[in-house]
GUDOKE-357864 format. One line per field, with one value per residue (C-alpha): x, y, z; residue in one letter; residue number from 1. Coordinates in steps of 0.5 Angstrom, whole numbers, plus 2048, in hexadecimal, padded with zeros to 3 digits. Layout:
<nodes>
X: c(X ...)
Y: c(Y ...)
Z: c(Z ...)
residu: c(A ...)
num: c(NUM ...)
</nodes>
This chain:
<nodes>
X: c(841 841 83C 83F 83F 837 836 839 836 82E 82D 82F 82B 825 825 81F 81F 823 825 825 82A 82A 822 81D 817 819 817 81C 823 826 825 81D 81D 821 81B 816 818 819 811 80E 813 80F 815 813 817 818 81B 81D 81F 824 826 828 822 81D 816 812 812 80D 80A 80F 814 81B 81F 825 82A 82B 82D 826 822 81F 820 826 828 82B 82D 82E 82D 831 82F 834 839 841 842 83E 83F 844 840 839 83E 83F 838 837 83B 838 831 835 832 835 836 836 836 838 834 839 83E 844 849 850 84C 84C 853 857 85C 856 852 855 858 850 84E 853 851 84B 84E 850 84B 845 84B 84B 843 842 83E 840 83F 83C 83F 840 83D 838 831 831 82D 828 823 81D 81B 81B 818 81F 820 825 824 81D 81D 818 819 817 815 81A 81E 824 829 82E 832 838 83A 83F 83B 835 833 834 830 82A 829 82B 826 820 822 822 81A 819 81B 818 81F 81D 822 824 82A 82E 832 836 83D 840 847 846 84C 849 844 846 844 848 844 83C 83F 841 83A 835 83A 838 831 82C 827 82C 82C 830 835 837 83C 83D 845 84A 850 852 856 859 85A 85C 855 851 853 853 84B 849 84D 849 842 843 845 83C 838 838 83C 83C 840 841 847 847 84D 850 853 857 851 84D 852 852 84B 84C 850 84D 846 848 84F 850 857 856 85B 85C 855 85A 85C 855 853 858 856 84E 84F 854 850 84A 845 841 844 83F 840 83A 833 830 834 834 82C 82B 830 82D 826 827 82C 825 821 827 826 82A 82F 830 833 833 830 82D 826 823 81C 81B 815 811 814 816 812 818 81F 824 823 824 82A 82D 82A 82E 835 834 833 83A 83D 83C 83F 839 837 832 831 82F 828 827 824 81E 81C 81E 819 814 814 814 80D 80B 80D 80F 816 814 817 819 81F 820 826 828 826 81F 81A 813 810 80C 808 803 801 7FF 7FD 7FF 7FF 804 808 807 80A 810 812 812 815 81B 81B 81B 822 827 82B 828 829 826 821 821 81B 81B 814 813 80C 80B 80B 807 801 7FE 7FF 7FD 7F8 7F8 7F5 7FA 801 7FE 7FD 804 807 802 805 80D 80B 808 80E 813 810 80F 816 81D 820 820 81B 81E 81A 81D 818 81B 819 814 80E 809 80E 808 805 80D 80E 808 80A 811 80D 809 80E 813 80E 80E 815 817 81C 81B 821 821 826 829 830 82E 82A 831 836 831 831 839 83A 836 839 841 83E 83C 842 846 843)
Y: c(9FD 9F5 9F6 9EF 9EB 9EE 9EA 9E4 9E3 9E6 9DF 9DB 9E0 9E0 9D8 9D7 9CF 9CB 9C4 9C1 9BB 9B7 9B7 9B1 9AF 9B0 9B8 9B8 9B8 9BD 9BE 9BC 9C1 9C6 9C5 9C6 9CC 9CE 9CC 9D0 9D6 9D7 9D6 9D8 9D4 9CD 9C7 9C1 9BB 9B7 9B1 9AA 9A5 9AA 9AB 9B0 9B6 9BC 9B9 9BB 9B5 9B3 9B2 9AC 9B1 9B8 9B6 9B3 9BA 9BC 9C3 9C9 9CA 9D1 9CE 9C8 9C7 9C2 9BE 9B7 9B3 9B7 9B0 9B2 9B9 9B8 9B3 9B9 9BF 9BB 9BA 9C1 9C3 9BF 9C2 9C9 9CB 9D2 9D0 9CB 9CD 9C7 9C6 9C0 9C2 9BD 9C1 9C5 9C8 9C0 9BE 9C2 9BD 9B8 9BE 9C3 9BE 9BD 9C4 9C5 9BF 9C2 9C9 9C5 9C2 9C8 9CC 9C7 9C8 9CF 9CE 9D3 9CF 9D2 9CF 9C9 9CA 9CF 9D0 9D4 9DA 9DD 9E2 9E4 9E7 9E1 9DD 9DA 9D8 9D5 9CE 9CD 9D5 9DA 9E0 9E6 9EC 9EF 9F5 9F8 9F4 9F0 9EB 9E7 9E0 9DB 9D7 9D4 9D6 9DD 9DE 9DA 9DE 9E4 9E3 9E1 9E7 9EB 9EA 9EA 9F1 9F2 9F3 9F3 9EE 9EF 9E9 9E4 9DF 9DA 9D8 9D3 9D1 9D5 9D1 9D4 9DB 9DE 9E4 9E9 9E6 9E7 9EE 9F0 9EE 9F1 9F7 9F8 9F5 9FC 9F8 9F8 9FF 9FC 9F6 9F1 9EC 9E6 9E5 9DF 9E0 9E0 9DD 9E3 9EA 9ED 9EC 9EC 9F4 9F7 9F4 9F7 9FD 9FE 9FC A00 A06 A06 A03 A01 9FB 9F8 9F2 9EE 9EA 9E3 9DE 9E4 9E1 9DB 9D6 9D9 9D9 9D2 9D0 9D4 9D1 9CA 9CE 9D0 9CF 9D6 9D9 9DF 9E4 9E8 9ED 9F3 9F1 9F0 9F7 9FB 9F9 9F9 A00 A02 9FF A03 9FE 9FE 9F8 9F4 9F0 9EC 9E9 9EF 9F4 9F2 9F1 9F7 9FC 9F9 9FB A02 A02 9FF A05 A0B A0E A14 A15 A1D A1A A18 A1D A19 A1B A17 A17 A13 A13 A0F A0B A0A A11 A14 A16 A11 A0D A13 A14 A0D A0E A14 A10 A0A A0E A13 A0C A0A A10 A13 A1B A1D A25 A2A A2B A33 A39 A38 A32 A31 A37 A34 A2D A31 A35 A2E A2A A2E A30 A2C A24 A24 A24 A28 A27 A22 A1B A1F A1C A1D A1A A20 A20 A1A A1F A24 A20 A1B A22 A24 A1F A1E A25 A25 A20 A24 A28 A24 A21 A29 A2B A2D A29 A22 A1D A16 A16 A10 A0F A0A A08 A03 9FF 9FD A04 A07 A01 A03 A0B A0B A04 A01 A07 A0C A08 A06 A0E A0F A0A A0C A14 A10 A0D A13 A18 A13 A12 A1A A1C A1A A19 A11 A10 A0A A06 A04 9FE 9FA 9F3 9F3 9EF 9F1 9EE 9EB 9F2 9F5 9F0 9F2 9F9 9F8 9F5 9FB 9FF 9FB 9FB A01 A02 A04 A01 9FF 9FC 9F8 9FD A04 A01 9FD A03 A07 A03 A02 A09 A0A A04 A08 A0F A0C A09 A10 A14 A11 A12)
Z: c(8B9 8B8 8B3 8B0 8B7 8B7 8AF 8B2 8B8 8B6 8B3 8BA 8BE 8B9 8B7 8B3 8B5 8B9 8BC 8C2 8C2 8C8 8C8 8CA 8CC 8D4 8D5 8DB 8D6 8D5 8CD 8CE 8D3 8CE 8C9 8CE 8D1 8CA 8C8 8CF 8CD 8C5 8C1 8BA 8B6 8B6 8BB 8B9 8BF 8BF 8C1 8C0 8C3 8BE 8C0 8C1 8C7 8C7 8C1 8BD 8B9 8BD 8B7 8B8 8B6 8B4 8AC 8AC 8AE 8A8 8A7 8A9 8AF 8B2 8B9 8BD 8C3 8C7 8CD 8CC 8CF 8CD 8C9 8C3 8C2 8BC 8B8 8BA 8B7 8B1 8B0 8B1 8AC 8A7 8AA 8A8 8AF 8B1 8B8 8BE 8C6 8CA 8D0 8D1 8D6 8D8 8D4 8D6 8DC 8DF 8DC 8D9 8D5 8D2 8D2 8CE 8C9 8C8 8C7 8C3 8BE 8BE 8BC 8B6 8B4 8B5 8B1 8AB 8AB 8AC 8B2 8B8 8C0 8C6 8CC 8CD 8D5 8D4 8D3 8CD 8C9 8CD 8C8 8CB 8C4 8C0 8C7 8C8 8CF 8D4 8D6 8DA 8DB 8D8 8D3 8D6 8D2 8CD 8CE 8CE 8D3 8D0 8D4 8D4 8D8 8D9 8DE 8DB 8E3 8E4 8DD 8DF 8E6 8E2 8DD 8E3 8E8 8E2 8E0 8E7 8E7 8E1 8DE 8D7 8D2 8CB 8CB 8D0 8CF 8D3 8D0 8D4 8D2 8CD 8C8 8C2 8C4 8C9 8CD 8C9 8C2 8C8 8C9 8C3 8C0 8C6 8C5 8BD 8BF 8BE 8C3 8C8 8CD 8D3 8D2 8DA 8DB 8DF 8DD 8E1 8DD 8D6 8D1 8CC 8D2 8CC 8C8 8CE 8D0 8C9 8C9 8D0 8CE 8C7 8C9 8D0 8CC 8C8 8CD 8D5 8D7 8DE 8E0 8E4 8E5 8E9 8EC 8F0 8F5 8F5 8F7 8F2 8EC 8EE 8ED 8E7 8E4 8E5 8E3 8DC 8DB 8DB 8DE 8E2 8E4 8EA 8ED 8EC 8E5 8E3 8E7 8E3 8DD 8DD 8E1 8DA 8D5 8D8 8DA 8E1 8E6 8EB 8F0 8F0 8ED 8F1 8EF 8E8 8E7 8EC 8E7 8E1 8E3 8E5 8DE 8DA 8DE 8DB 8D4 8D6 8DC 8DE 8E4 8EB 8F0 8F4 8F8 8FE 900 907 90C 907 90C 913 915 917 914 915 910 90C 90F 90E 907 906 909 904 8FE 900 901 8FA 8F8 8F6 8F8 8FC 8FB 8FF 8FC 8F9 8FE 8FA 8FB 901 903 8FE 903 909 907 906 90B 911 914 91A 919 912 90E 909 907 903 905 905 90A 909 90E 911 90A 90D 911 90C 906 900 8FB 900 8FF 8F8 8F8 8FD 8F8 8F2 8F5 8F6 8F0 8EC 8F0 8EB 8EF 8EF 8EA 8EC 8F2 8F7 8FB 901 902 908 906 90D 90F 90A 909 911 910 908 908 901 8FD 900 8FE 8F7 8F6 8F9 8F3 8EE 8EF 8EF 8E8 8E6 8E7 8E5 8DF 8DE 8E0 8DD 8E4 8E6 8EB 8F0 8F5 8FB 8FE 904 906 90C 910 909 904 8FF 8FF 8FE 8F9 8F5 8F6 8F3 8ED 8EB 8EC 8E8 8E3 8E2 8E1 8E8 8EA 8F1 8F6 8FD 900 900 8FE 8F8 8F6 8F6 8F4 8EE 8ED 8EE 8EA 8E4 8E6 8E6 8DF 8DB 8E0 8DB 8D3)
residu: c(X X X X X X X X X X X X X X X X X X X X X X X X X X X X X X X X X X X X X X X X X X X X X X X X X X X X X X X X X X X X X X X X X X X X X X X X X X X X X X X X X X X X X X X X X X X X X X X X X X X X X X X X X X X X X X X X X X X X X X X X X X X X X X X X X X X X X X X X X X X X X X X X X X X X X X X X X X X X X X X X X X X X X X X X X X X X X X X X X X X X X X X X X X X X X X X X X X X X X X X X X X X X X X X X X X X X X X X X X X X X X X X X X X X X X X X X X X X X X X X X X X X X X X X X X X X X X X X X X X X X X X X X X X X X X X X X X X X X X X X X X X X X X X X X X X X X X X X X X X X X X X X X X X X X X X X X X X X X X X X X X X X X X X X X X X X X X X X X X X X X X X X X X X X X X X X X X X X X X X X X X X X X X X X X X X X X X X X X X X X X X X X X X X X X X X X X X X X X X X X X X X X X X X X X X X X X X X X X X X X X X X X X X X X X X X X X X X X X X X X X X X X X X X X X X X X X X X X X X X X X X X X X X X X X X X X X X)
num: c(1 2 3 4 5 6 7 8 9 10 11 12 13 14 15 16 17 18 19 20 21 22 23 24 25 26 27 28 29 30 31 32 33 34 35 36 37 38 39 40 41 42 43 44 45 46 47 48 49 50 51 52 53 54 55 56 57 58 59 60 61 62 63 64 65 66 67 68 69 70 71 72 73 74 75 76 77 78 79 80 81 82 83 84 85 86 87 88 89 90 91 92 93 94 95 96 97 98 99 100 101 102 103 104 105 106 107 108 109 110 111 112 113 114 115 116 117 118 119 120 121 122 123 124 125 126 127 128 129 130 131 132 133 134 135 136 137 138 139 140 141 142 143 144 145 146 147 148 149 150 151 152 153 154 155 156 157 158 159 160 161 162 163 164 165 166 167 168 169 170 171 172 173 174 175 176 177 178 179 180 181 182 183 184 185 186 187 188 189 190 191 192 193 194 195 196 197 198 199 200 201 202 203 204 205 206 207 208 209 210 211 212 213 214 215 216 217 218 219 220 221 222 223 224 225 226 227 228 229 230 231 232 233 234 235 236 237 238 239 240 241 242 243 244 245 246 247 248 249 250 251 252 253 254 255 256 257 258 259 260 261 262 263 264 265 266 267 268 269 270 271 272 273 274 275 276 277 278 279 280 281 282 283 284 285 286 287 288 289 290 291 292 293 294 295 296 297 298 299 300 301 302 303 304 305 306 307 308 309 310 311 312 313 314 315 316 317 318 319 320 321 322 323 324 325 326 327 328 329 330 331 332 333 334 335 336 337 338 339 340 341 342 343 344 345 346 347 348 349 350 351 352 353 354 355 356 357 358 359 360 361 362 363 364 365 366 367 368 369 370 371 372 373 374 375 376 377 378 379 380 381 382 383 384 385 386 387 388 389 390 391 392 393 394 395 396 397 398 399 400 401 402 403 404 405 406 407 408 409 410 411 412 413 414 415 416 417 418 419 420 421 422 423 424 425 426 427 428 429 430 431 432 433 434 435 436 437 438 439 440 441 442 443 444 445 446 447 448 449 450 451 452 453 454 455 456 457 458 459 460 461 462 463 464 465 466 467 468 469 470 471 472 473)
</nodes>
């Protein structure tokens, strides 16, 4: 599938040099920043500054122009004023480069006549010259792999989440919540106005991209419907892709338009087509980083049975039970758990103040030992029934109960089983008073590929999210 888009665009996202035109010796412009975030990220290849007043930046020589620089160049990079855009490309095309991203806004997403007239000059003069145009408006290609990153962000470490923007914004807080969380990226691109390759071109390839498992998106309107669905439906088909769809309502459909040009259809009609196409709808920033991570964590789903575990949080059951409402409400199941282990936790645990049910409250096992409530757990996770096990941890309960050595023993056991078993382990890890010591816990978690998440809603809607997803294939 699309295995021609993956030949065309492997060269912009594997670049082997670069130009930065808009460049000087001021490092707070936006093209001297270009090439110095590319210098700090490692980029392999080579990279060429640009700009008239010449000189040098980084110790690298500012060339007067883009016809100047002495060797090829794949991609360029644009940070100048709209006015000389047309004479760039014409360079460009001398230069044989294979694309050009413009970080240069000003276009139909400020002034639609002028603006439009502009970009469909340059359609025409990138076309003569065979060069292909990311944007105008956007921040470009971002490929941790070949040490590309956003303007002034970081690279993080590579994986296998792909990800596509039209705002250069959205893309960036992807890209940096993303590493925060430990979501693992193959390839991200922000597009803009997208008047040459657009978001059908991005998704066609990250659809054929063999290291790209799991596909997001960031879509404010569209400018071929038609094209647009025919992609999500194809690249939904062979890999998860969770989309979330700005401008929803008038306001924003407004900002939308004024952002990328972009002319937005109705929420329904957006909704009806991503749910027939196949694709997972968001609804924010959050829920899509949060999706996309638990999506990163699944080699295989055997479903959405879902298994509670409380008391490592409030001593008592009604987190349990608020827990066990927030799944329900996401359209989760929450099995009963079989007789057999159900008596399993109650010789552990002990009839009197447990549930053990399902949300299972394990609390009583501080009483009676860590390798109790170690087995209670596998307990939990060996039910026939059960899928994915979500366990509330609350670190400013179990840090006075458990001290430092008990809560690290707690965790190594959780990363233990769940790289031991096939069933996702989840942690569900509220803000409290000890927010440093509950940030270091995330991290390790994380890190060892255990998705953590700040609440019960958002851990359900994630799993839901993926359930509706596989439900479907």
């Amino acid at each position: 599938m699309f295995e021609t888009k993956l030949k065309e665009l492997d060269p912009i996202f594997y670049p082997k040099s670069i130009a930065v035109v808009g460049a000087s010796a001021d490092s707070i412009k936006a093209g001297s920043l270009w090439v110095l975030t590319l210098i700090s990220a490692g980029f392999p290849g080579t990279i060429y500054p640009v700009g008239s007043r010449g000189g040098r930046i980084a110790d690298l020589e500012i060339f007067p122009s883009l016809r100047q620089v002495p060797g090829e160049v794949d991609l360029v990079i644009v940070a100048i004023p709209r006015q000389a855009v047309l004479e760039l490309l014409d360079d460009c095309a001398a230069k044989n480069v294979k694309a050009v991203q413009f970080f240069t806004a000003g276009f139909s997403e400020m002034d639609a006549q002028e603006g439009g007239m502009l970009e469909k000059q340059m359609l025409e003069r990138a076309g003569r010259g065979g060069v292909r145009i990311i944007g105008p408006n956007c921040i470009g290609i971002y490929c941790p792999e070949q040490k590309i990153p956003f303007l002034t962000g970081t690279v993080g470490e590579p994986g296998s989440v792909g990800f596509v923007s039209q705002s250069g914004g959205i893309a960036g807080k992807l890209a940096t919540n993303g590493i925060a969380r430990h979501i693992h990226y193959s390839k991200g691109v922000s597009f803009g106005n997208g008047i040459d390759l657009d978001a059908s071109d991005f998704l066609q390839y990250l659809g054929a991209d063999p290291g790209t498992r799991v596909i997001g998106a960031y879509l404010e309107g569209t400018r071929d419907g038609v094209r647009l669905f025919n992609t999500i439906k194809e690249v939904a088909g062979v890999k998860p892709l969770v989309v979330w769809k700005g401008g929803r309502t008038e306001a924003g459909a407004e900002a939308a338009m004024s952002h990328t040009g972009s002319l937005a259809s109705s929420p329904a009609v957006w909704s009806a087509m991503l749910r027939q196409a196949g694709a997972i709808e968001v609804q924010s920033l959050e829920e899509l980083t949060d999706t996309l991570l638990l999506l990163q964590r699944i080699d295989h789903w055997q479903g959405a049975g879902a298994a509670i575990i409380g008391g490592l949080a409030d001593g008592g059951g009604g987190i349990s039970v608020s827990a066990g409402d927030a799944c329900i409400a996401s359209g989760l199941r929450v099995p009963r758990l079989s007789p057999d282990t159900r008596k399993k936790l109650g010789t552990l645990l002990g009839e009197v103040g447990s549930i053990l049910r399902n949300p299972v409250d394990v609390s009583q096992a501080q009483f009676r030992g860590l390798p109790t409530l170690f087995e209670a757990i596998e307990s939990v996770t060996g039910d026939p029934s059960i899928d994915i096990i979500l366990v509330q941890e609350d670190i400013d309960i179990l840090l006075p109960i458990y001290s430092q050595k008990g809560l690290d023993d707690i965790n190594d056991f959780l990363v233990n089983l769940s790289g031991g078993q096939s069933k996702p382990i989840i942690i569900v890890l509220p803000p409290g008073a000890m927010e440093l010591e509950r940030l270091q816990l995330e991290q390790r978690l994380l890190a060892a590929s255990v998705p953590v998440f700040s609440s019960m809603e958002r851990a359900a809607t994630a799993i839901s999210n993926a359930d509706q997803y596989f439900s479907r294939q």
